[in-house]
C-alpha positions in Angstrom: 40.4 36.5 4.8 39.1 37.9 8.3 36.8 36.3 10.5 33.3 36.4 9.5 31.2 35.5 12.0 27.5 35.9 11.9 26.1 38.8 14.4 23.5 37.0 16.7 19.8 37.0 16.5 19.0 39.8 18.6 15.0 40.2 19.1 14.9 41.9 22.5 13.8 45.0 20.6 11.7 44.4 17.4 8.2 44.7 18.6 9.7 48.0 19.6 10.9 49.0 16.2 7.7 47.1 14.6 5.4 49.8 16.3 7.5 52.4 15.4 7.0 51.3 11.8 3.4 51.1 12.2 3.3 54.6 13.5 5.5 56.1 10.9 3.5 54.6 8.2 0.3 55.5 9.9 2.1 59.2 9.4 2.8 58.4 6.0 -0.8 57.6 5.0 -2.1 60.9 6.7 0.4 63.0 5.4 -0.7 61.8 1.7 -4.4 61.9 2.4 -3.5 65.7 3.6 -1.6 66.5 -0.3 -4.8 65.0 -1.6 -6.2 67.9 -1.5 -3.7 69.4 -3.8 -3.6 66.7 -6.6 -4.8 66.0 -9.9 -6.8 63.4 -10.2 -4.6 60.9 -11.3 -2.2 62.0 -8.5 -5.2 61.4 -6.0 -6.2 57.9 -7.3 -1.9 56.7 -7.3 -1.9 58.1 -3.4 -5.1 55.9 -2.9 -3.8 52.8 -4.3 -0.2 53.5 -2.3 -2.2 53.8 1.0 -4.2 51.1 0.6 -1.2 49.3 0.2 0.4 50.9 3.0 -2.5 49.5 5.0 -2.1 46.1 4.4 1.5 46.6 5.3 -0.1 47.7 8.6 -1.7 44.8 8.7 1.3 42.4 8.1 3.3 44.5 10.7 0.6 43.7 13.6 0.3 40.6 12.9 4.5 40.3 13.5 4.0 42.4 16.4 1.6 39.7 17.6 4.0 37.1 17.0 7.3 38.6 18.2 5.3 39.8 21.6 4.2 35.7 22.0 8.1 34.9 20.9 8.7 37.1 24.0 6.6 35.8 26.7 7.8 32.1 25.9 11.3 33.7 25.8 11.8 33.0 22.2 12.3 29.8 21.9 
């Protein structure tokens, strides 16, 4: 059996991809409110529900960004 060594904890770059997430799903919800316009009612209320859940994930994702950039300045320790 080979070698299996776990990769190391790198965090140098996850506020980075943390804000890209929040942008892309900022995207994501203005893209669906966009196709709104184009749904059935039941289709409109199911692309509400999904971007109010999509806002609380924005939510969760700042608060990490918050965290990570704190990690950061104390040099993550």
């Amino acid at each position: 059996m080979a070698n299996q060594t776990p990769k190391p904890d790198n965090r140098l770059d996850n506020v980075e991809k943390l804000q890209e997430m929040v942008q892309n799903t900022i995207e994501n919800i203005e893209e669906a409110q966009e196709s709104m316009a184009f749904s059935s009612p039941d289709q409109r209320e199911k692309i509400k529900a999904k971007n109010h859940r999509r806002e609380e994930s924005i939510e969760s994702l700042r608060q990490e960004i918050r965290d990570e950039s704190e990690a950061r300045e104390n040099g993550y320790q």
